[in-house]
DRENPA-3360 file (N, C-alpha, C; in nm, 2 decimals, always signed):
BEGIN
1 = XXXXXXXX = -4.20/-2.58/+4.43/-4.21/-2.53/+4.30/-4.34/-2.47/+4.27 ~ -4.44/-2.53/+4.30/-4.57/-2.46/+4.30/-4.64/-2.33/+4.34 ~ -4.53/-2.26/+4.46/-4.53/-2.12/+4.51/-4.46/-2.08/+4.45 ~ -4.36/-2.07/+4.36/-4.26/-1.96/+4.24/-4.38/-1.95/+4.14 ~ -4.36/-1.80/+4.17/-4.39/-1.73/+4.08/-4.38/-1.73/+3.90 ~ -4.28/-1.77/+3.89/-4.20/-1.80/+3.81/-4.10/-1.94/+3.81 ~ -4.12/-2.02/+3.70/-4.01/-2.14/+3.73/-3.93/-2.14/+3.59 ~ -3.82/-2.16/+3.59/-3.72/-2.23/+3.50/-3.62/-2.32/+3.50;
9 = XXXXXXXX = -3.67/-2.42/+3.39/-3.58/-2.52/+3.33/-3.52/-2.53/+3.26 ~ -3.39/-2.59/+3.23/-3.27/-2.61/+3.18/-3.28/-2.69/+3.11 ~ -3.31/-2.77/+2.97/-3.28/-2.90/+2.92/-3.16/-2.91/+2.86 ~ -3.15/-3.05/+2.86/-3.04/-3.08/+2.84/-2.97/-3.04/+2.70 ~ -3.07/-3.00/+2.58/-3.03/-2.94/+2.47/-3.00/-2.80/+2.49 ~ -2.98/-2.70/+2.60/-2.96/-2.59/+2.59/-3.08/-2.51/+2.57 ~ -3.24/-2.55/+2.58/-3.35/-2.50/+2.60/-3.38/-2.46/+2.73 ~ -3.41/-2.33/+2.79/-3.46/-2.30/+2.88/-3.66/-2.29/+2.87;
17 = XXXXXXXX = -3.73/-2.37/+2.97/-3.85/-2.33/+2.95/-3.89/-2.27/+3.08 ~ -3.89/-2.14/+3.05/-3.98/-2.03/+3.15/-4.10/-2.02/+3.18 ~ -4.20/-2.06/+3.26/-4.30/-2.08/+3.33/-4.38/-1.97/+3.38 ~ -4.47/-1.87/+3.36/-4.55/-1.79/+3.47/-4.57/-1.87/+3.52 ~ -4.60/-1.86/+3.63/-4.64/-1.95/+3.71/-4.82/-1.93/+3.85 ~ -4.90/-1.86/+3.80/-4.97/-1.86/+3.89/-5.09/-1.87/+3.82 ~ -5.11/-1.99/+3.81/-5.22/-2.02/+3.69/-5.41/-2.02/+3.79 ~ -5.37/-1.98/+3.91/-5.54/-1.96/+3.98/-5.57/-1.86/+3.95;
25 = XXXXXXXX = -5.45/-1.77/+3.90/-5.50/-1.58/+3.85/-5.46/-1.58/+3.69 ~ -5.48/-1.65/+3.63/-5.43/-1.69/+3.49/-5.30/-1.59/+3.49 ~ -5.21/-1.58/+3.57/-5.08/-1.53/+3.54/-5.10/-1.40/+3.55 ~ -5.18/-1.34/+3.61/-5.19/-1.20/+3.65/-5.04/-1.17/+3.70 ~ -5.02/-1.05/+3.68/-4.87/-0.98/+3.69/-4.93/-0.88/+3.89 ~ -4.83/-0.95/+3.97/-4.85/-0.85/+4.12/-4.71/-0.85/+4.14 ~ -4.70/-0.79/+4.21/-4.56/-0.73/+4.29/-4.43/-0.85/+4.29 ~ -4.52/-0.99/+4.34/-4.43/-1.12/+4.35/-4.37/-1.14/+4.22;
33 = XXXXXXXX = -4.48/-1.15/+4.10/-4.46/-1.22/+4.00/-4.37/-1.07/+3.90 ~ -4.36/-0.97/+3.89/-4.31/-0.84/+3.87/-4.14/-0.93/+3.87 ~ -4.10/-0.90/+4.02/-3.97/-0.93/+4.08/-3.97/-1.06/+4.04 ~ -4.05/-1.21/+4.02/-3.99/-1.32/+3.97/-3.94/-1.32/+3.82 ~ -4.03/-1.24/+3.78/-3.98/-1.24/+3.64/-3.84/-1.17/+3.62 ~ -3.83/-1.03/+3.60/-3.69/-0.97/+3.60/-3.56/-1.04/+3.68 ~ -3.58/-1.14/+3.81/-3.48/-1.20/+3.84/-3.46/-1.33/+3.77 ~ -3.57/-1.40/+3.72/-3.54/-1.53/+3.60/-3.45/-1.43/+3.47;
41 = XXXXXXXX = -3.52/-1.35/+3.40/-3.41/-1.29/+3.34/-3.30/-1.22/+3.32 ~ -3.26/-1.14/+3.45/-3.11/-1.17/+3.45/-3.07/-1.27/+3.53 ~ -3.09/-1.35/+3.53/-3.06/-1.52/+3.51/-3.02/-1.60/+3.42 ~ -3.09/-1.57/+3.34/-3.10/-1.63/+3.18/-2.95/-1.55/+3.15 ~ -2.92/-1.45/+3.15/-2.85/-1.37/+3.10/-2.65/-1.39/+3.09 ~ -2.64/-1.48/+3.25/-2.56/-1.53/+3.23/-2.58/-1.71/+3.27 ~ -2.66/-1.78/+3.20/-2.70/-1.92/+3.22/-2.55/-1.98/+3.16 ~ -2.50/-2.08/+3.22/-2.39/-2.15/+3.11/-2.48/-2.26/+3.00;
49 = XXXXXXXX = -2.48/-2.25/+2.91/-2.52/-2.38/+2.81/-2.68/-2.33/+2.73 ~ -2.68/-2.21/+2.78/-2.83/-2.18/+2.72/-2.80/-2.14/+2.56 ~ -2.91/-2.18/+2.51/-2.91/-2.16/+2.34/-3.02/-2.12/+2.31 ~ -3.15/-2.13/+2.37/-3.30/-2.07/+2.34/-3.41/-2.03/+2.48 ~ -3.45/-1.98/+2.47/-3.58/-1.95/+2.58/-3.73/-1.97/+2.51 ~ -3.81/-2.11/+2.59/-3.94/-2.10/+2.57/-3.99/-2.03/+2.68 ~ -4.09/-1.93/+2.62/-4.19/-1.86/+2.76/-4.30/-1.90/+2.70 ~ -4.38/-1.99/+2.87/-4.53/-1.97/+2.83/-4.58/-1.93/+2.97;
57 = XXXXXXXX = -4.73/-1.97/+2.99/-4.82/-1.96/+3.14/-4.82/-2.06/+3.14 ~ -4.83/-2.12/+3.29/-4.92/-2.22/+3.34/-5.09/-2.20/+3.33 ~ -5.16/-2.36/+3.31/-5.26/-2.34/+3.31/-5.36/-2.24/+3.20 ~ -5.45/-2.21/+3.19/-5.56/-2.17/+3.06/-5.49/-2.03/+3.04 ~ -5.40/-1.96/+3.07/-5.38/-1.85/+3.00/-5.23/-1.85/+3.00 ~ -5.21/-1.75/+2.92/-5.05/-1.70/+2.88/-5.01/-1.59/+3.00 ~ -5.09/-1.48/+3.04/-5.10/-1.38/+3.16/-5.20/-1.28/+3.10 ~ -5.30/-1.26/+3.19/-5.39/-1.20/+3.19/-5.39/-1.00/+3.22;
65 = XXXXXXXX = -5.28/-1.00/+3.27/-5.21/-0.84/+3.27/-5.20/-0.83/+3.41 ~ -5.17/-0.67/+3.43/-5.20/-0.66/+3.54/-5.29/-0.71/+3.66 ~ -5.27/-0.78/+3.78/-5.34/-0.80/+3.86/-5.44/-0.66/+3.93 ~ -5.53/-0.70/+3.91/-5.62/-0.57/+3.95/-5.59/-0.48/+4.13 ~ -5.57/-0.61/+4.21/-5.52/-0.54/+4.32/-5.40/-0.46/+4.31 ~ -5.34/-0.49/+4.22/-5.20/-0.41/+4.24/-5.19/-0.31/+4.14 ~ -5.36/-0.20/+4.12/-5.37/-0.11/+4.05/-5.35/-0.03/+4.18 ~ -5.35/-0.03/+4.33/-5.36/+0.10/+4.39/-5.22/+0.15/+4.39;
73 = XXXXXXXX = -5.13/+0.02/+4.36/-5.01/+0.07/+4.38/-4.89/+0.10/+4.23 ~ -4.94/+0.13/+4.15/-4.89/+0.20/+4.06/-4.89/+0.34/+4.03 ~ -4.79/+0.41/+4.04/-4.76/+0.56/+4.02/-4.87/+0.58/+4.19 ~ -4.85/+0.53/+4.27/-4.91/+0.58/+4.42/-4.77/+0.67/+4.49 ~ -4.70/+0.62/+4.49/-4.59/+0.63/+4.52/-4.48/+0.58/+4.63 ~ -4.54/+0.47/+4.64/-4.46/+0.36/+4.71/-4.34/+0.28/+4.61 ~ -4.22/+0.28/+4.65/-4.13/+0.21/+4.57/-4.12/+0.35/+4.49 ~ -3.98/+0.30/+4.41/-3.97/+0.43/+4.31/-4.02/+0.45/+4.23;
81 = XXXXXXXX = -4.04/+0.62/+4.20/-4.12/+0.67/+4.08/-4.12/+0.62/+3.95 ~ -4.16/+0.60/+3.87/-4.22/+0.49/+3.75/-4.09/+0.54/+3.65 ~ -4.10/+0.69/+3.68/-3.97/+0.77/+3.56/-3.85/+0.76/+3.61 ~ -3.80/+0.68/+3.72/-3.67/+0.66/+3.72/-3.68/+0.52/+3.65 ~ -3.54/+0.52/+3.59/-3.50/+0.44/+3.53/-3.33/+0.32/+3.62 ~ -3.47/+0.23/+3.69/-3.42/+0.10/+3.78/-3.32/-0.01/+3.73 ~ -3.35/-0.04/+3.60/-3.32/-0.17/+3.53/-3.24/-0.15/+3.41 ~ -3.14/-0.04/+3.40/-3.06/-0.02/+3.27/-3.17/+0.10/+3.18;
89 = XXXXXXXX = -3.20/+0.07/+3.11/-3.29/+0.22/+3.06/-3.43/+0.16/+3.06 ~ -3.48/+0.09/+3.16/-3.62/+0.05/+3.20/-3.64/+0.07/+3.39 ~ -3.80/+0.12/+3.36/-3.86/+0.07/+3.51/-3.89/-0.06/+3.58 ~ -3.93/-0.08/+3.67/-3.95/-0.22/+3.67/-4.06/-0.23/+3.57 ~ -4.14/-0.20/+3.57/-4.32/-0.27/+3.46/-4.23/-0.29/+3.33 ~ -4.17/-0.17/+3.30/-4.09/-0.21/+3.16/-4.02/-0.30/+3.15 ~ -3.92/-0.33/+3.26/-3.83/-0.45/+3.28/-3.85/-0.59/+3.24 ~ -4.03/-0.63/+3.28/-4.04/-0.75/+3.28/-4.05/-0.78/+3.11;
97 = XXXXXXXX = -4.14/-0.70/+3.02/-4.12/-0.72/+2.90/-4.01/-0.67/+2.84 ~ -3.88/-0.59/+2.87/-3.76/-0.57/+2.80/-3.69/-0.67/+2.81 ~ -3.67/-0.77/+2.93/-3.54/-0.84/+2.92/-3.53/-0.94/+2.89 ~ -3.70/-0.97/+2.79/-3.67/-1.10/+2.71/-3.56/-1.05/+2.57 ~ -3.60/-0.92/+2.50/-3.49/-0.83/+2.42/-3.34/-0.85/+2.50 ~ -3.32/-0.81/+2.61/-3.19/-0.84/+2.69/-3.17/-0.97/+2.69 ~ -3.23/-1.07/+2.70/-3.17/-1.20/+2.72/-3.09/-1.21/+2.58 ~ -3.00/-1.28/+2.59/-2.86/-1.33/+2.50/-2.93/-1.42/+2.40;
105 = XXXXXXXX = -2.98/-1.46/+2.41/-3.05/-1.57/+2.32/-3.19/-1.55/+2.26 ~ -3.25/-1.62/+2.14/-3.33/-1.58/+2.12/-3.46/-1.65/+2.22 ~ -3.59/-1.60/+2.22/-3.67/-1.62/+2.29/-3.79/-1.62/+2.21 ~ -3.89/-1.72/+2.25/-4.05/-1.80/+2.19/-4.11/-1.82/+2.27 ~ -4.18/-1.74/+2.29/-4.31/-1.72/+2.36/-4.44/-1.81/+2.29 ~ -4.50/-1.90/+2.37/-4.56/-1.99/+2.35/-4.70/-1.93/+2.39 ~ -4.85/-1.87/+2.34/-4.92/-1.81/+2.39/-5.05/-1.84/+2.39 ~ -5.13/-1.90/+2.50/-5.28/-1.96/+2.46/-5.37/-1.89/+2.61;
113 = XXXXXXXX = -5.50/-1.92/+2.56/-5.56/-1.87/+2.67/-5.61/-1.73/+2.65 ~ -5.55/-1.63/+2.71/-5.57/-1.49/+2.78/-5.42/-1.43/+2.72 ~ -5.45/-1.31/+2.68/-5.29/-1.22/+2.65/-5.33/-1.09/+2.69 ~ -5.33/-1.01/+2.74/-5.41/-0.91/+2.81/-5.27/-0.83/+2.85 ~ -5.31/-0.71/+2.79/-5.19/-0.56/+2.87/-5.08/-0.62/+2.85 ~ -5.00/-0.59/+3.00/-4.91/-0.63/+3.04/-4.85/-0.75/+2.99 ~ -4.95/-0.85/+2.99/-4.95/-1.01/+2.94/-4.87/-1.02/+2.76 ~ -4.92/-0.92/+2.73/-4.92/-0.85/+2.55/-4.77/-0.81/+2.53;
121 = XXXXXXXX = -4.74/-0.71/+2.64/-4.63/-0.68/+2.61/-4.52/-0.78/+2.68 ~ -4.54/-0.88/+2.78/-4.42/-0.93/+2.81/-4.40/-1.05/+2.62 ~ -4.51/-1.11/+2.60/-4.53/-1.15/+2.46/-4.40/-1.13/+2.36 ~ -4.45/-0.94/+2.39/-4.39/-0.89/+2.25/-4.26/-0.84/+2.28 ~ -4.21/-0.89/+2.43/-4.07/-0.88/+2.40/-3.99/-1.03/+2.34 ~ -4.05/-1.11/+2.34/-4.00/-1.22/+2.25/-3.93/-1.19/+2.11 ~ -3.85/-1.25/+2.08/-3.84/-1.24/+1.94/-3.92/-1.34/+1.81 ~ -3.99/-1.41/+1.88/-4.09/-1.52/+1.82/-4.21/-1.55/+1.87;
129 = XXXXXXXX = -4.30/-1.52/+1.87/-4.45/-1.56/+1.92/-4.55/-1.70/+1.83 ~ -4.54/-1.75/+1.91/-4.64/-1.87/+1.85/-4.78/-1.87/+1.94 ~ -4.88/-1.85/+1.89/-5.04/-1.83/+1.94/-5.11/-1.88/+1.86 ~ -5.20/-1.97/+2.01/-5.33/-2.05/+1.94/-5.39/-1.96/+1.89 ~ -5.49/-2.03/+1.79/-5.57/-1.92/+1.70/-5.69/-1.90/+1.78 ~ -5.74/-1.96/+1.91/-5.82/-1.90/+1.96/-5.82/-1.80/+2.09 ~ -5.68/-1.78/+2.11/-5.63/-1.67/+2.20/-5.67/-1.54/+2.23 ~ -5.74/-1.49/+2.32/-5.75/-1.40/+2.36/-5.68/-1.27/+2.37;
137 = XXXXXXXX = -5.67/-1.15/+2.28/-5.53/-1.03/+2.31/-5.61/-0.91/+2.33 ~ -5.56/-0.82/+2.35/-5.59/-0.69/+2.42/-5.47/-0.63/+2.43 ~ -5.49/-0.47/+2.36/-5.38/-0.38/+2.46/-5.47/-0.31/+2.54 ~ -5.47/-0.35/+2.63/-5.58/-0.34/+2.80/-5.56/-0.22/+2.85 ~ -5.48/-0.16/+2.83/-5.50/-0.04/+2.92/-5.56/+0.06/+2.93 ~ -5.62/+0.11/+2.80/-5.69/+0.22/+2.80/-5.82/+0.17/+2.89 ~ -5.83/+0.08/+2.90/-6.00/+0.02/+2.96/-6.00/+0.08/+3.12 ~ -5.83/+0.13/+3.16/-5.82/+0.14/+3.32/-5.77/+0.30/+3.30;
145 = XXXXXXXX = -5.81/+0.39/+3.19/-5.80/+0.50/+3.18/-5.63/+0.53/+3.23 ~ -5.58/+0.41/+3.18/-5.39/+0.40/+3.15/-5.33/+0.41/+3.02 ~ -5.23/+0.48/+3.01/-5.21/+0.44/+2.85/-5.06/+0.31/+2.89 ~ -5.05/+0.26/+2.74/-4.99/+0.13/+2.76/-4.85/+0.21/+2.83 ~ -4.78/+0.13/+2.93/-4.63/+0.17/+2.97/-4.53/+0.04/+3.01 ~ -4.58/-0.04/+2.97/-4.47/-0.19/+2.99/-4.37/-0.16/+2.89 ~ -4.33/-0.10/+2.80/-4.23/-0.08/+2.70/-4.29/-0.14/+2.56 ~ -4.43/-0.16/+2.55/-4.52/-0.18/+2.46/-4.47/-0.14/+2.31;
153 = XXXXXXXX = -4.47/+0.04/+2.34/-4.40/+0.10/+2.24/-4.29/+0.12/+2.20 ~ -4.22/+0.10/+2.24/-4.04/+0.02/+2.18/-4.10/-0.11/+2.14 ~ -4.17/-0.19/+2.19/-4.18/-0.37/+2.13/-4.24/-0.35/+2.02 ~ -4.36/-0.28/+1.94/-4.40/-0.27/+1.91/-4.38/-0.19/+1.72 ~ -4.26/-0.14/+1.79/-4.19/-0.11/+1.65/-4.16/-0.14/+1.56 ~ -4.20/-0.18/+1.40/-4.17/-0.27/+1.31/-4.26/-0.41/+1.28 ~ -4.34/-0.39/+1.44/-4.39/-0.54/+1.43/-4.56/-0.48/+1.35 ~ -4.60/-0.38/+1.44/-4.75/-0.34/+1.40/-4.78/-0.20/+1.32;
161 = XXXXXXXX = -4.78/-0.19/+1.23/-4.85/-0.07/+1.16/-4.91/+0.05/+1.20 ~ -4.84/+0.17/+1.19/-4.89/+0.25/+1.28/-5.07/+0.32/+1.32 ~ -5.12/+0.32/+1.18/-5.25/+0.31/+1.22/-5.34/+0.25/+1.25 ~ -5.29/+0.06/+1.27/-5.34/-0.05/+1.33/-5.32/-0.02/+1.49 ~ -5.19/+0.00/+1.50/-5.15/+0.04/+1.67/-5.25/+0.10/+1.74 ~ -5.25/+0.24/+1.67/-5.35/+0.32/+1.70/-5.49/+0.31/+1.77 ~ -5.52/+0.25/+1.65/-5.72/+0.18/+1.66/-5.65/+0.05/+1.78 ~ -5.62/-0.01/+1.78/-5.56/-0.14/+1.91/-5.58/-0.04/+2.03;
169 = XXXXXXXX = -5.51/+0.06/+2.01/-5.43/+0.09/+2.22/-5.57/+0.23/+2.23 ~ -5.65/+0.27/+2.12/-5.72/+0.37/+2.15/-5.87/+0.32/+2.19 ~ -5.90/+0.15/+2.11/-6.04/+0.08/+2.17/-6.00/+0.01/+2.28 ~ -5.89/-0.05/+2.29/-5.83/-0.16/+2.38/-5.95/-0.27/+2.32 ~ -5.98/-0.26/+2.17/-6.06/-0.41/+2.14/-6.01/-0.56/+2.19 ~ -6.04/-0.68/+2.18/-6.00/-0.77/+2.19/-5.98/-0.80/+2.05 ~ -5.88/-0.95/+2.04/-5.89/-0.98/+1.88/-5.81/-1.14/+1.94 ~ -5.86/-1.24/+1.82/-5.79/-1.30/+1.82/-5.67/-1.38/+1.78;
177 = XXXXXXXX = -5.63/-1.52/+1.84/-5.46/-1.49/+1.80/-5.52/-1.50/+1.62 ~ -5.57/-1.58/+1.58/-5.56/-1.57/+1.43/-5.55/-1.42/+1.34 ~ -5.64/-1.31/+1.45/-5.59/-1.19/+1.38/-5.46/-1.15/+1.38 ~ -5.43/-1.21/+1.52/-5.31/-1.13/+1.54/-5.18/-1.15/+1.48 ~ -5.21/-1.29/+1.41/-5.12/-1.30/+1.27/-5.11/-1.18/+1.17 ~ -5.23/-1.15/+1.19/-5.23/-1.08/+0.98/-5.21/-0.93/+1.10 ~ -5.20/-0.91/+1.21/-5.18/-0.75/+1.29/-5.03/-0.73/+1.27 ~ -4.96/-0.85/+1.29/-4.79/-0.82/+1.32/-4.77/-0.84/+1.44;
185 = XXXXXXXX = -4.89/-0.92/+1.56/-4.86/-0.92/+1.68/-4.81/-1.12/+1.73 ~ -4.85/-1.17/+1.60/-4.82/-1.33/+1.65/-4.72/-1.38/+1.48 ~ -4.63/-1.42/+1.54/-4.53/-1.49/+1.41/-4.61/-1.63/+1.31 ~ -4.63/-1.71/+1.44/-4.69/-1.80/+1.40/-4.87/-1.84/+1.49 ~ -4.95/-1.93/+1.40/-5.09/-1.94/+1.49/-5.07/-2.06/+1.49 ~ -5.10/-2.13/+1.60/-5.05/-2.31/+1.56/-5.16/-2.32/+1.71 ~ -5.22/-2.44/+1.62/-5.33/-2.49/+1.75/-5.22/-2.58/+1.88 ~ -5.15/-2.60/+1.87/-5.04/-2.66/+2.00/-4.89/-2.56/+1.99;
193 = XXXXXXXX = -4.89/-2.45/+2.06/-4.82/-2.31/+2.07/-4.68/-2.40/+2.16 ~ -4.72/-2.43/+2.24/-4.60/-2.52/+2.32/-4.51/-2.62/+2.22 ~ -4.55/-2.70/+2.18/-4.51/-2.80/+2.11/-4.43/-2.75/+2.00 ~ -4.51/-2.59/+1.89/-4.43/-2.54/+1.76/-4.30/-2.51/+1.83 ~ -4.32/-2.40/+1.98/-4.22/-2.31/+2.04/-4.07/-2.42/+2.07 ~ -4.15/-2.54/+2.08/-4.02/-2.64/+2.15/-3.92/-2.68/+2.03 ~ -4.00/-2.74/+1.89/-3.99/-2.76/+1.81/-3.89/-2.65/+1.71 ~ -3.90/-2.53/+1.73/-3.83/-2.42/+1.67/-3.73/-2.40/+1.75;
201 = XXXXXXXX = -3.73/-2.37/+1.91/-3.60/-2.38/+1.99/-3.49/-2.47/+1.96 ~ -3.56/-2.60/+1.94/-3.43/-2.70/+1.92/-3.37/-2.67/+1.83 ~ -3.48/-2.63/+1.74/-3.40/-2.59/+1.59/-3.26/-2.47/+1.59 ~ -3.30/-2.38/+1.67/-3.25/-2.27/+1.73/-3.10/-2.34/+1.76 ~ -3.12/-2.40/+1.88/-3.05/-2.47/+1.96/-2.94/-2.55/+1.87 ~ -2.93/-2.62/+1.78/-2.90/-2.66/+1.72/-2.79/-2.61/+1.59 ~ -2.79/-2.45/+1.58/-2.73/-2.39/+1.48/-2.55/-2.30/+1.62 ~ -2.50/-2.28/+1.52/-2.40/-2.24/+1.61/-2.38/-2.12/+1.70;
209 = XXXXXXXX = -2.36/-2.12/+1.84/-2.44/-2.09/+1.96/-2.37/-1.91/+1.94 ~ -2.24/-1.91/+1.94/-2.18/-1.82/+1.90/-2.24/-1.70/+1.77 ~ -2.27/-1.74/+1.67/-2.35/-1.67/+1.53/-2.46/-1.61/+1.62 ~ -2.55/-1.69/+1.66/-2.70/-1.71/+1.72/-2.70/-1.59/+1.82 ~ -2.60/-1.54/+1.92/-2.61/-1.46/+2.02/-2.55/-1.33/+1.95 ~ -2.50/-1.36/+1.87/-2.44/-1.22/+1.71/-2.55/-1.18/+1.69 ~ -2.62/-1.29/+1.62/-2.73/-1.19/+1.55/-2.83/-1.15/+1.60 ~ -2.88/-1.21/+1.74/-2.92/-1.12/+1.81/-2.90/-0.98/+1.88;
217 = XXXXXXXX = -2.76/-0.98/+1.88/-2.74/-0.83/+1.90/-2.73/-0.79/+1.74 ~ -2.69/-0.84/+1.66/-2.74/-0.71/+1.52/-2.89/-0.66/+1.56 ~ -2.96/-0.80/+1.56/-3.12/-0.73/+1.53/-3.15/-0.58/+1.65 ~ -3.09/-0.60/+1.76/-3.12/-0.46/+1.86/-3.05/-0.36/+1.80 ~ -2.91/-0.36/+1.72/-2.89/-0.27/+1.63/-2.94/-0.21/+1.52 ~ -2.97/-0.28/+1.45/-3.10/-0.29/+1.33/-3.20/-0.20/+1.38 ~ -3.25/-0.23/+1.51/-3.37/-0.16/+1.53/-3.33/+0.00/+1.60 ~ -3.22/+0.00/+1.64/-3.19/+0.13/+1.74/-3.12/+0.21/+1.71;
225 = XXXXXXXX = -3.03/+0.22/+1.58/-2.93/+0.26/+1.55/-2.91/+0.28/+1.33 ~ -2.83/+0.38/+1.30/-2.87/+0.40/+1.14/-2.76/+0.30/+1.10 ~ -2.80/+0.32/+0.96/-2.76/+0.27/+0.81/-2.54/+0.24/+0.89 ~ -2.50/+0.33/+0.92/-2.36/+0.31/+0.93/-2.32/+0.23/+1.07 ~ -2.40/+0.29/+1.14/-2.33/+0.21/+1.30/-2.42/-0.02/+1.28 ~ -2.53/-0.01/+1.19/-2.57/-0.16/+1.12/-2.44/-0.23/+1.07 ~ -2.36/-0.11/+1.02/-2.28/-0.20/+0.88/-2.14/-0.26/+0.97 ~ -2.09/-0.15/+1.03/-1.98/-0.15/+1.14/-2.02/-0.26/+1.20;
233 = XXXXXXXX = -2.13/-0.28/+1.27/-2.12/-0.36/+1.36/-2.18/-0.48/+1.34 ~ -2.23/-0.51/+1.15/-2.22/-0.60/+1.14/-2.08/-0.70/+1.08 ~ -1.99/-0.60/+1.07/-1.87/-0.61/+1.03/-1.78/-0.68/+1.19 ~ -1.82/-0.60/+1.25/-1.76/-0.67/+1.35/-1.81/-0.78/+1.45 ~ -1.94/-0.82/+1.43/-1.97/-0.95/+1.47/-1.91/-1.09/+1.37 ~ -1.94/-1.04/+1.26/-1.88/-1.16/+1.18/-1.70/-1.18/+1.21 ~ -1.64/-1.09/+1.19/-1.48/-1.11/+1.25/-1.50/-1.20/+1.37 ~ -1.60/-1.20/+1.48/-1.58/-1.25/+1.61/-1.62/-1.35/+1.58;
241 = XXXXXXXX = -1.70/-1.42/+1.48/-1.75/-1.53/+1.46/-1.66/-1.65/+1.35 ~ -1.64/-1.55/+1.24/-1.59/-1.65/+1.12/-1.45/-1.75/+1.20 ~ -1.43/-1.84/+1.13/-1.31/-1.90/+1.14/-1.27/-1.99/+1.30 ~ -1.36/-1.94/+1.41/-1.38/-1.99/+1.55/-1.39/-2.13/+1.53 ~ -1.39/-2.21/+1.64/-1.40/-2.31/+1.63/-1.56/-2.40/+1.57 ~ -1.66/-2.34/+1.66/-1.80/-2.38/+1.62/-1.80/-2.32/+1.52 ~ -1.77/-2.25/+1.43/-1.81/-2.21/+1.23/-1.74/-2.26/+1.17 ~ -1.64/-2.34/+1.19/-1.57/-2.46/+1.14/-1.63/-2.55/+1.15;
249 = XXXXXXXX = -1.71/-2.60/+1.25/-1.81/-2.72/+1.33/-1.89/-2.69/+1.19 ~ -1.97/-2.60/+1.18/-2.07/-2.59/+1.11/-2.05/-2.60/+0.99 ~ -1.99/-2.61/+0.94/-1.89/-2.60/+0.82/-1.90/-2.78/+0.77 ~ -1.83/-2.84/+0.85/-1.78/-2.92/+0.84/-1.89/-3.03/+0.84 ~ -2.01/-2.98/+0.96/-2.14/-3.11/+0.95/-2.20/-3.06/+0.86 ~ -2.24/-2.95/+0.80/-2.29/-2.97/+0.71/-2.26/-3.04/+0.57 ~ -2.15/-3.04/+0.55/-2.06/-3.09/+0.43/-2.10/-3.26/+0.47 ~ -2.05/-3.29/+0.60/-2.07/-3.44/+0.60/-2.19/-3.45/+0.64;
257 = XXXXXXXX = -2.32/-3.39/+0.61/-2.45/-3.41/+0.65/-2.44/-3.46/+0.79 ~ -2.39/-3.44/+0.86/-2.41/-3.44/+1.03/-2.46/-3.39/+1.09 ~ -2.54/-3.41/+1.23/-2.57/-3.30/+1.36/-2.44/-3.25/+1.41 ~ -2.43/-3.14/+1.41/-2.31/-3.04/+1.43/-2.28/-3.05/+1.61 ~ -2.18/-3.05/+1.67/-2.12/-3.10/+1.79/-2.05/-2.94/+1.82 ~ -2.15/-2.85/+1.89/-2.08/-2.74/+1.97/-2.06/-2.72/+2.05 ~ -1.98/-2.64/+2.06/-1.92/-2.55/+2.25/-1.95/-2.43/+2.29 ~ -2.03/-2.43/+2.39/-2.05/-2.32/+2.46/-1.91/-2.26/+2.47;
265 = X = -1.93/-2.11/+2.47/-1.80/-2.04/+2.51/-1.82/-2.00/+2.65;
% end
């Protein structure tokens, strides 16, 4: 377990907790950890019993960005060119931060330490970030005369203000997590980020599994798509949902003040 790149667990509540895993490089992103990640998440994607995903790092950081050795080999041209599109409508570097958005379930990124580049954007493919308020962030790339390309700017949409973005990706300042509350880059600041992240999964975990994987594809709709193809298709999630067996479940514990008893489909 200690050589994966990447580890994931299954609890027994339907929480998955996802692991970087190379905490002597505070989670530096190389070639190994690239490929561990993208195969944990299409993993996640068809898990039986999953309801939420915690992501954190091992050890004092969340990921520190790109590993610096594996700056000769970007756009060098080993492996395919960066503008094919490998992974559905991503490259691999985009991949690792897209397919927390692709995972089926919602996902809480738990973030302390170091959040740097790459580290930033796998972050902000969460749909929930929880960061210590003394966290380290960066959009790091301009410092390597790169501009950001992990899918930064698709993540980034809605969450940060466009002339905040700006001044972010044009100093590559550092800032902390407490700023990165009031930026649009952290949901929550909580001095124990693991602990809030577990604490809200269950919560997650807990509501009916069926709705929960709906409204996460509304929200990719919401964000990609206008005013009519939102309404349609929020019309048609709720038909797939109302009247099922778990929305009756729900229905019914809440009326008898109970923990609700669902089924995975």
């Amino acid at each position: 377990m200690s050589e994966e790149r990447v580890t994931c667990e299954l609890g027994e509540n339907g929480v998955a907790l996802v692991t970087l895993n190379r905490p002597d490089k505070m989670n530096a992103l190389d070639t190994a950890m690239f490929e561990a990640i993208i195969a944990v998440g299409e993993e996640l994607r068809t898990m039986a019993g999953l309801r939420a995903v915690v992501l954190t790092g091992a050890g004092r950081a969340f990921c520190a960005g790109l590993d610096t050795a594996s700056f000769a080999n970007v756009g060098s041209g080993t492996g395919a060119p960066i503008t094919e599109r490998t992974h559905g409508n991503a490259n691999r570097y985009q991949e690792v931060a897209m397919t927390w958005r692709k995972c089926p379930v919602p996902v809480i990124a738990a973030v302390q330490g170091v959040c740097f580049g790459g580290g930033l954007q796998i972050a902000s493919g969460a749909d929930i970030r929880v960061v210590h308020p003394e966290t380290r962030l960066a959009i790091m790339e301009m410092r390597w005369g790169l501009v950001p390309d992990m899918g930064g700017y698709a993540l980034w949409r809605g969450l940060v203000r466009g002339d905040v973005l700006r001044e972010l990706v044009y100093t590559n300042r550092e800032f902390t997590g407490l700023e990165a509350e009031s930026l649009g880059l952290a949901t929550f600041v909580e001095a124990d980020p693991l602990g809030r992240a577990h604490a809200l999964a269950a919560e997650i975990a807990n509501r009916n599994p069926e709705a929960v994987r709906a409204a996460k594809r509304l929200f990719a709709v919401m964000e990609e798509e206008g005013e009519d193809a939102i309404l349609l298709a929020e019309s048609r999630e709720q038909a797939g949902v109302i009247s099922r067996p778990n929305q009756v479940e729900a229905v019914m514990a809440g009326m008898a003040k109970r923990a609700p008893v669902f089924v995975d489909s």
